[in-house]
N, C-alpha and C positions, 0 to 999 in steps of 0.2 A: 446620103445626107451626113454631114460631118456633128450636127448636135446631135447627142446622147442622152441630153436629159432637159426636163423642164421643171423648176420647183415653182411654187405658188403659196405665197407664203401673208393672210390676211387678217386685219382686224373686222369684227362686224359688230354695234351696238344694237341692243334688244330692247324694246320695252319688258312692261310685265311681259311671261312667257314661262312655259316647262317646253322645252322643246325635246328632252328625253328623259319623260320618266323612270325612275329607279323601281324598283318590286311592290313596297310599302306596304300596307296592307290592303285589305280588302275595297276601303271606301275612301283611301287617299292614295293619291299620286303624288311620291316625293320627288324633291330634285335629285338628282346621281350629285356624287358632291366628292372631290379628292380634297387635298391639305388645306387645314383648318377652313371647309365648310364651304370651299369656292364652289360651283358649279363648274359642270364638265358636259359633254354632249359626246357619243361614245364614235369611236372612228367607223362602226359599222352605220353610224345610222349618218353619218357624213358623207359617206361609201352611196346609202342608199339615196339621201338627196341629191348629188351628183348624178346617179344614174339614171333617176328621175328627171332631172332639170335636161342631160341630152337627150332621152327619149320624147318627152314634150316636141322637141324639134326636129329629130327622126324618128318617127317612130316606126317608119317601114324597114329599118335598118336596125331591129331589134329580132332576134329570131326565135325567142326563146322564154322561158324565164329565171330566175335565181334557182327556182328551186327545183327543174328541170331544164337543167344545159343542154345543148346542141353540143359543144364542143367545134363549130364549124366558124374556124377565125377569120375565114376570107367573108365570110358574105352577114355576119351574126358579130355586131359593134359589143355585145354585153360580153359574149365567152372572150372576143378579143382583148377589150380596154380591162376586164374585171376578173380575166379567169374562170374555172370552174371545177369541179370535184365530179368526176366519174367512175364512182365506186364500182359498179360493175363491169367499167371496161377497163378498169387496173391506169386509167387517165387521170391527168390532172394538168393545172396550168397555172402558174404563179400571175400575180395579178399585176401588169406594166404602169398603173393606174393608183396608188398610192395613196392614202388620206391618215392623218394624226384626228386624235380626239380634238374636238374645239374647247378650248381650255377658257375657262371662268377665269376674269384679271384681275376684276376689282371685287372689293368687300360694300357688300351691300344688303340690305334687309328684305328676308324674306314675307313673304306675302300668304295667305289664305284664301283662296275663292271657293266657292259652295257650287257645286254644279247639283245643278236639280233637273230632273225629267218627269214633267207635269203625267197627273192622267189625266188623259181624256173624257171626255162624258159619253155614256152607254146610253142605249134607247130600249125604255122597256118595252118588251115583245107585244107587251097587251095593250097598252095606251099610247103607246111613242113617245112617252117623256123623257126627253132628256134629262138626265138626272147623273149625278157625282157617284160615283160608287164606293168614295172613300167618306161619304156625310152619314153624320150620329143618325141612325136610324135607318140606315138601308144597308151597312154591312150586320155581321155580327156583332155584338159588343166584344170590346177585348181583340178583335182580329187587326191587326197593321198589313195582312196581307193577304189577298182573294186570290184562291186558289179556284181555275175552271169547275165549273159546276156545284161549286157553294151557292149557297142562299143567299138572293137577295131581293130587298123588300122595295118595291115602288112608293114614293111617297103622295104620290098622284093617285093612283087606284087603290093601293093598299094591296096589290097581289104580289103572291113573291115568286119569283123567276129566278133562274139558274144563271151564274156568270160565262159570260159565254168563251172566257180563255182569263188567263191568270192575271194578275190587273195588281201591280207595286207601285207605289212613288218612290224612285232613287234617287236619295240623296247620297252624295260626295265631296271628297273636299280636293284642290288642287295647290300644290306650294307655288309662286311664282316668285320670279329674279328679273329685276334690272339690271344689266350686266354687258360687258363688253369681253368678245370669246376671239381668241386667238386659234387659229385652225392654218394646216398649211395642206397642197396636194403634189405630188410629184409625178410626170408620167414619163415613162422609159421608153423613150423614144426608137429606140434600136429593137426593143422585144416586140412593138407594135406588129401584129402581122408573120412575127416569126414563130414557128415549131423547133421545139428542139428533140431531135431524136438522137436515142443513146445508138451506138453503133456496137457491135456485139459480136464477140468473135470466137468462135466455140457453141457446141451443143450441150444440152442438159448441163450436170455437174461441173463440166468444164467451160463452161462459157461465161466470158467476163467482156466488161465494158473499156473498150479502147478509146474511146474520145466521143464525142458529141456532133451531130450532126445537124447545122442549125437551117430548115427550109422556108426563103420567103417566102408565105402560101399567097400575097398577093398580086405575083406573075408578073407581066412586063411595064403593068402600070403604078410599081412599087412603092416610087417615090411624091406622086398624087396622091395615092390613096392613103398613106401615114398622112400628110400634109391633111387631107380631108381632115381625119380624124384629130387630131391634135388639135385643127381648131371648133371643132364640136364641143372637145373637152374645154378648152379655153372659154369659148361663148356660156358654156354651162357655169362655170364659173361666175358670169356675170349676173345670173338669173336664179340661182338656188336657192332653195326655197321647201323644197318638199322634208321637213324634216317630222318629228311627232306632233303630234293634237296639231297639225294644219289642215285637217278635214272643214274644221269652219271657221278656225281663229286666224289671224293674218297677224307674221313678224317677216320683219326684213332680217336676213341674212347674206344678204349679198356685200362684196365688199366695201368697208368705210378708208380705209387703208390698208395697199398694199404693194408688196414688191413681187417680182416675177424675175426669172433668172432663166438665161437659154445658155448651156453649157456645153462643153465639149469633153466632158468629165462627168461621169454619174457620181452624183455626191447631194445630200442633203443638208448641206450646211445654212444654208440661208434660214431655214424653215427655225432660227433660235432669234432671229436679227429683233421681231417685236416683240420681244418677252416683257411684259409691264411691272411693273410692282402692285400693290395694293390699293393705291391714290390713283392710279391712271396713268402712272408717268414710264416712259421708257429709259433707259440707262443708256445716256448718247453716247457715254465711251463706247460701250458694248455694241450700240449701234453700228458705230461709225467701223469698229474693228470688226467685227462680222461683216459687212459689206466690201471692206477692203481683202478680208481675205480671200471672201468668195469670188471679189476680180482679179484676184491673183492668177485662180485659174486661166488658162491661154483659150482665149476665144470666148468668154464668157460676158455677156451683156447684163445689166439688172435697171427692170423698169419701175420707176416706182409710181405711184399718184395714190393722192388723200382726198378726204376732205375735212373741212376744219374744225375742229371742237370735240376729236374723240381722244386724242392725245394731251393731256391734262399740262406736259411739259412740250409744246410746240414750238415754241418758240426756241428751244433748245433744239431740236431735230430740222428742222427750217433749212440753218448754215448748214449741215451735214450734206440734204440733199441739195443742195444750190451749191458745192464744194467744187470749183473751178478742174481740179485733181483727181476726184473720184469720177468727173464728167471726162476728162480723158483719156480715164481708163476703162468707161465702159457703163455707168450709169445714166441715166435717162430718165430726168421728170418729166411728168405728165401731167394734166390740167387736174383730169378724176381719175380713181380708180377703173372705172369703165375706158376710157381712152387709153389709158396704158396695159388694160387688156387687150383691146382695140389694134396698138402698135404690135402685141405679139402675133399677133392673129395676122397682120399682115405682111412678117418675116414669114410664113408658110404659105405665102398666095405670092410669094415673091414681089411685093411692092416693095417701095422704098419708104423711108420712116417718113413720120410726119413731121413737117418744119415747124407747126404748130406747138411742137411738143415744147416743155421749159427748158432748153439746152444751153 
């Protein structure tokens, strides 16, 4: 395969959300928050929703977990796309798979939510009443907290019975943001599937490393099985989702705009192209000169698709990607941001683009 790299590079708008909380204290969950107060979401837990979002879809093609690697690249998608750490077999593996923090764009007001976890009602042993074990007259007086096998008083019979396990109501509080986060991901196409072994020439004291020796561990069906993979990562893209507190709250994170870039050159240039200001707006010079540079590079395509109303200044970015000049060198609108993930996904299955697309 003559592509070397794939950047991905998106915008995604949030309702209310903490999608990764900061330390804070004990009973709030802050936002994590860089220059002057924007919100951020940290490149590991980007890392994790990715990993997440292709597992969903293979999950027999996972062999392992983070925190006990295989280190087995050929048949194990996690050690391959994400690397791993094997401290005791003196192993390690840089990760081909790539993610920036999702960066907070715009200035916008924080929020307060109260999370509360109700208690339940207990049944007294001797009568079966249901009854509140936090109401005036059946804890102690003065206690906010029941500790297993404290006292407590039925208001039914009047007998008093033992708690039968420790019984709190937690209250919390959580910050939330409405926000639009810039996030980009890059995957290395070349390292896919590759070991690199040092080659070593000398024993003990004298032995030094003369070059590197790079083995593709996935044998004669090489350039299939990169191609698989690359569009696992890509589809995942479309679908992500798994980031913090999504145990029961639902935020779209999936792309609202974005560009995608298939190169012949490992470079992460692109991934600066939708840098917003504060208002929402992007800076079309800067647009337009990041996208021309990174088609500078020889061989290099860039897909883009939106949709409309997250870009504050659109109608300035509009002409850019509809630029008769930039479309001859190598860019490609698309209807949505899912279609023009769609169009990369199908340079790896060897189809030809779609006629559909804005060209």
């Amino acid at each position: 395969m003559e592509e070397k790299c794939i950047v991905a590079t998106w915008l995604f708008k949030t309702d209310l959300s903490n999608l990764n909380a900061g330390e804070g204290s004990t009973n709030l969950k802050e936002l994590k928050t860089y220059k002057s107060g924007l919100p951020y979401i940290s490149g590991q837990s980007v890392r994790h929703a990715l990993r997440e979002a292709i597992r969903r879809e293979y999950p027999d093609n996972f062999r392992c977990t983070v925190e006990f690697p295989c280190g087995n690249l050929k048949d194990c998608w996690l050690c391959d796309m994400f690397g791993y750490l094997l401290p005791s077999e003196g192993a390690k593996r840089w990760s081909p798979v790539k993610a920036s923090p999702a960066l907070g764009q715009i200035k916008s007001p924080v929020a307060t939510d109260m999370i509360l976890r109700l208690v339940n009602d207990i049944e007294c042993p001797l009568c079966n009443e249901k009854i509140n074990p936090l109401v005036k007259g059946v804890r102690e007086e003065g206690k906010k907290e029941i500790k297993k096998g404290a006292k407590l008083k039925c208001p039914k019979c009047g007998k008093v019975f033992e708690a039968p396990y420790d019984i709190r109501q937690a209250i919390a509080y959580k910050q939330l943001i409405e926000n639009i986060y810039r996030v980009s991901v890059s995957i290395d196409i070349s390292a896919l599937g590759v070991e690199e072994v040092p080659i070593i020439e000398g024993k003990g004291t004298n032995a030094k490393i003369i070059g590197i020796k790079y083995n593709d561990l996935y044998g004669n069906n090489s350039e299939s099985e990169r191609k698989g993979r690359i569009r696992a990562i890509l589809g995942a893209i479309s679908n992500i989702s798994d980031f913090a507190s999504q145990s029961r709250e639902l935020t779209n994170a999936t792309p609202d705009v974005i560009l995608l870039s298939i190169q012949k050159q490992y470079n992460h240039r692109l991934s600066s192209a939708l840098q917003m200001d504060e208002k929402g707006c992007v800076n079309p010079q800067m647009f337009k000169e990041t996208v021309e540079d990174c088609l500078a590079m020889p061989g290099t395509k860039i897909y883009a698709g939106f949709i409309s109303g997250i870009i504050n200044n659109e109608e300035d970015m509009i002409p850019i990607l509809n630029d008769a000049e930039l479309k001859t060198k190598g860019l490609v609108l698309c209807n949505t941001p899912r279609e023009a993930i769609l169009e990369v996904i199908k340079l790896f299955n060897g189809e030809t683009i779609n006629e559909n697309a804005k060209n």
